[in-house]
N, C-alpha and C positions, 0 to 999 in steps of 0.2 A: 618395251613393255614396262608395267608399272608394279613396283612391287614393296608388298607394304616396309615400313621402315623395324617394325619387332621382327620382322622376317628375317634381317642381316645380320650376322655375327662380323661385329666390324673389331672386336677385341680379342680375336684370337692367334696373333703375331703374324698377320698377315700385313701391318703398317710396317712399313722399313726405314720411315725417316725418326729420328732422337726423338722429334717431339713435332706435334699439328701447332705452328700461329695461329693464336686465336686471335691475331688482329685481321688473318685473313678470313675464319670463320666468321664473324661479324658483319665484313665488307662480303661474302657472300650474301649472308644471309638479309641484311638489307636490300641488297642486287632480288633476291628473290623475293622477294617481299613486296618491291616495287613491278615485277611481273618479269625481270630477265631471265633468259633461255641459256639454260648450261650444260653442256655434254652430259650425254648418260654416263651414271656410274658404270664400272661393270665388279660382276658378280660372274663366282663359281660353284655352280652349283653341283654336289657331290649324291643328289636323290635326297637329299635329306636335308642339311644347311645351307645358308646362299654365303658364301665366304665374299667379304668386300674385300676387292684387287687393288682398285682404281677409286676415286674421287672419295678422300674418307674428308676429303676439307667441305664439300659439297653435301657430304653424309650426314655429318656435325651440324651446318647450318640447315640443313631441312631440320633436324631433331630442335635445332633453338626455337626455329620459329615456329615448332608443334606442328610441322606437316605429317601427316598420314602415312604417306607413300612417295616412290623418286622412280623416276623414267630411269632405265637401266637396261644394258647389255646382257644376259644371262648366256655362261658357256659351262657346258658338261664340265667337268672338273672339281679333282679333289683341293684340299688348303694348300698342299705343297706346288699344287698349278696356280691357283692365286699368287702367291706369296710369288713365286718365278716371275707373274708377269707383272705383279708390284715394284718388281727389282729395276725391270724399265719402263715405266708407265708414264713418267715427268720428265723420258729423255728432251720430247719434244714439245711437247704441254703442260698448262697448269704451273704451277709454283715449282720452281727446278729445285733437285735435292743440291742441299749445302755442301762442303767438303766434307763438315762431320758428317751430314746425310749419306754420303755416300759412301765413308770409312764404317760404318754402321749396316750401311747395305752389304757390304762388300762381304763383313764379317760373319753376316746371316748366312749369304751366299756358301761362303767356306762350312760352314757349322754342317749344314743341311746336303752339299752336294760338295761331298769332299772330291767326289771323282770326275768334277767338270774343269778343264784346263783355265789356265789363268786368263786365257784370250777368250774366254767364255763369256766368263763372270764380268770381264771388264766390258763384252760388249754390250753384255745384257744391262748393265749400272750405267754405263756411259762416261767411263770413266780411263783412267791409264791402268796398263797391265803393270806397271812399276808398284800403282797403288794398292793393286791386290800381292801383289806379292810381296809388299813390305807388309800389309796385315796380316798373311799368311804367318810372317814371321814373327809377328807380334804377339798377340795376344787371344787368338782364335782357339788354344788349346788344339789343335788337330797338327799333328808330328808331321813335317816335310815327307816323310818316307808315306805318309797316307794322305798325302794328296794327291791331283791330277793323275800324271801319264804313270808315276810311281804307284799307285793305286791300282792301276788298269793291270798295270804288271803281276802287282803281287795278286789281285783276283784270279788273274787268268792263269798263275803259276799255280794257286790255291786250286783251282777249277781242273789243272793236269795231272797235277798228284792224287787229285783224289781219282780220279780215271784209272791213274797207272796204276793205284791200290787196289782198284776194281778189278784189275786182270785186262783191263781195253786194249787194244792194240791200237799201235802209232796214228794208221788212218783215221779210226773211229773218234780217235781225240782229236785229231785238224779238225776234222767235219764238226764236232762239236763245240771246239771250243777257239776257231779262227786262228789258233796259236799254228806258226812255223814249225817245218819236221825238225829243222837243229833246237828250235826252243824247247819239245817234249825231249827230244835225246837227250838235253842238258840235262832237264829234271831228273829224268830217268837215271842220270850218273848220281846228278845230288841224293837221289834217295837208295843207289846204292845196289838198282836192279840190275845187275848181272847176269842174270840166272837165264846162261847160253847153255845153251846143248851143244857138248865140246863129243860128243859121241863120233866116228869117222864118218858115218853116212851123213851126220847133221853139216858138218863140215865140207862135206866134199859138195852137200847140197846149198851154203852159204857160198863157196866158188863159185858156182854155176851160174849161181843168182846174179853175183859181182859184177861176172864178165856180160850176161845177158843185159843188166843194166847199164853197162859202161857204153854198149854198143847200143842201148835208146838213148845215148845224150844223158843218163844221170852224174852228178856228182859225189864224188866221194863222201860229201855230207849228206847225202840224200839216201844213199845207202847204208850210212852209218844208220842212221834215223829211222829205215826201215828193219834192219838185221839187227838191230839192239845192239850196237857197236860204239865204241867210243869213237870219235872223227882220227884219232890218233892210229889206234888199232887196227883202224878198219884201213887207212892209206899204208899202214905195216903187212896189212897181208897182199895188198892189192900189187906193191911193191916185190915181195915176196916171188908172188904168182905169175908177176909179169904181167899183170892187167893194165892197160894202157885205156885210160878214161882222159878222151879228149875234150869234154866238160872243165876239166880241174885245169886244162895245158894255157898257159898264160903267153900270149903273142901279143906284143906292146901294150901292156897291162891293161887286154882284153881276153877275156874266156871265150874259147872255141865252145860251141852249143850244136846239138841237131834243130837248126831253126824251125821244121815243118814239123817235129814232134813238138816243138813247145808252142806253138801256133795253133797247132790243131788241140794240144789242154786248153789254150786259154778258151780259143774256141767252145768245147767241150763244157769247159765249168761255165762259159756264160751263156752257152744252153740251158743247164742245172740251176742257175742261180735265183731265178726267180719260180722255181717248180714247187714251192709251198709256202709262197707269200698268202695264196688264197685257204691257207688253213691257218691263219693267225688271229688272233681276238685280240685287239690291237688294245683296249680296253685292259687287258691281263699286261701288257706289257711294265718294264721296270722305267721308271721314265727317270731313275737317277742317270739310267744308262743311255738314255734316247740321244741325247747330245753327241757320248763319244760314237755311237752307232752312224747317225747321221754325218758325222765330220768323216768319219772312214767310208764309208759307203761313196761320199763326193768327192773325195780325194782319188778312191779307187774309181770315179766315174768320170772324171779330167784325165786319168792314165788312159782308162779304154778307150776316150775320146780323141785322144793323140795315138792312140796305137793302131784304130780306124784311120784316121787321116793317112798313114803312112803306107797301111794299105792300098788305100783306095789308090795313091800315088804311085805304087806298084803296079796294081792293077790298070793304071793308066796308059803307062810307059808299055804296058805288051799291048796297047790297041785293043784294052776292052772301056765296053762304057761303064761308067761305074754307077 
C-alpha cells in the first residue's frame, strides 16, 4: 500500500545504523527518479504513528526528490516492534550494517531488551555472540548481573518472594511463576520462612505425608519444597524415621523413580498445558519476554518430541501399532 510520506516517523530511534550514506541516498534517489522499482519500506503501525522499521535510505530519497508517498509494508506494531525488526532488516538486503553499525545495533539491542540472551541479539543483528558480549561489557551501562539468563533469574526470584510474602503456597507459585519446587524452597529459606507447626499432631501428620510420598516416587527435595522443609532437615528426619525414598537411592549414578507415576504427570500436565491458551489477548502480552517464552517453550517441545519417540518404541516392541 502507499502511504503518504508526513505519515512516517522515521526520527524516532528506530534507525540502528551510526549514520544513513548519503552518497547512497542520491544514487537512490536518481534510480527513482529515472522510474526504478525498490522494495517496500515497512512500517509499524501502533493505531496511531507508522514507525519506519525498514528502508530509511529509500525513505530519505523519496523526501529529496519531493515525492508525496512510498509503497510500503504496514504491520500492527508498537516502536519497540520496529526498532527489533530494524535490528535485522540489512541482514540479507539493501546496504549491510558496518561493524560500527552493528557495535551500535548491538548496544541498542542490550539498552532496550536486557533480558534477551546473547544468542538472541546476535541472531537478530547478524552478528558474533563474542560481539555482543564484549559490548555488554563495554559501555552499554546495564550491570552483567541484569542481563540475559541472570535477569530471568532475578525476575523470577523477585516474582517468588513476592508470592511467598503473600501467604501462596509452594504449588500455587510453580503454577504461577514456571519456577522449580527446590527453587521456591530456596527462596523460602532466604527469606527466612520457617514458620512450621512443630505442634505433635502437625508433626506426626508431616511423617505421614513423607512416607505417603516416598512410596509415589517423590524426592526428598520435593517434599522438602512441599512441607516447608529445608532439603537438609527434611533427609534428617526421613533418616530418623526410617523412611526409605527410593527416588533419592543412587545405583551407578542413576536415580531409582516410579516410572508410570512420572509418565503419567508428564502426561497429565501436557493434558493441562495448553487449557487457557484460548483466554489470552496476545496483544496484552510482554513482548520483552516473548523471546525467552518462545526459546523455552521449543526447548521444552524437542524434549516431549524425544520422549514420544521413545514411547512409541515401547509401545512397538509389545506389538502395538503406534
Amino acid at each position: 500500500m502507499k502511504v503518504k510520506l508526513d505519515q512516517i516517523v522515521f526520527d524516532a530511534g528506530t534507525q540502528i545504523r551510526e549514520a544513513l550514506d548519503q552518497q547512497v541516498v542520491s544514487d537512490y534517489a536518481e534510480a527513482m527518479t529515472n522510474g526504478a522499482q525498490f522494495p517496500l519500506v515497512v512500517l509499524f503501525h501502533d493505531g496511531n504513528k507508522h514507525y519506519l522499521a525498514d528502508g530509511f535510505h529509500r525513505f530519505m530519497a523519496a523526501q529529496r526528490i519531493q515525492a508525496r508517498d512510498i509503497d510500503a509494508e504496514v504491520n500492527a506494531g508498537t516502536k519497540e516492534d520496529a526498532i527489533w525488526f530494524a535490528l535485522g532488516a540489512n541482514r540479507t538486503n539493501g546496504k549491510r550494517l558496518s561493524e560500527h553499525d552493528k557495535q551500535h545495533a548491538v548496544a541498542i539491542a542490550i539498552q532496550l531488551w536486557p533480558m534477551k540472551m546473547n544468542r538472541e541479539i546476535a541472531a537478530q543483528v547478524g552478528c558474533s555472540e563474542s560481539l555482543v558480549s564484549k559490548i555488554s561489557n563495554k559501555n552499554t551501562g546495564v550491570a552483567p548481573e541484569l542481563r540475559g539468563r541472570a535477569l530471568a533469574t532475578k525476575v523470577k526470584r523477585d516474582g517468588v518472594r513476592e508470592l511467598l510474602a503473600s501467604g501462596a503456597r509452594t504449588r500455587e507459585i510453580v503454577k504461577k511463576t514456571g519456577a522449580a519446587e527446590s527453587f521456591v524452597s530456596d527462596v523460602r529459606a532466604e527469606m527466612g520462612l520457617s514458620t512450621i507447626d512443630k505442634t505433635k499432631s502437625a508433626t506426626q501428620g508431616r511423617r505421614a505425608r513423607m512416607r505417603q510420598m516416598a512410596s509415589e516416587g517423590y524426592s526428598s527435595r520435593q517434599m522438602a519444597a512441599e512441607l516447608r522443609l529445608s532439603v537438609e532437615g527434611c533427609r534428617a528426619i526421613l533418616k530418623t524415621e526410617g523412611i526409605d525414598v527410593p527416588a533419592d537411592r543412587a545405583v551407578r549414578n542413576t536415580k531409582r523413580h516410579d516410572s508410570n507415576r512420572i509418565v503419567e504427570q508428564i502426561v497429565s500436565d501436557a493434558d493441562n498445558l495448553t487449557e487457557g491458551t484460548n483466554l489470552i489477548n496476545y496483544t496484552d502480552l510482554n513482548r520483552e519476554r516473548l523471546g525467552e517464552w518462545v526459546d523455552s517453550l521449543i526447548a521444552s517441545k524437542r524434549a516431549l518430541e524425544a520422549f514420544i519417540k521413545k514411547l512409541i518404541k515401547e509401545k512397538q516392541k509389545h506389538g502395538q501399532a503406534a
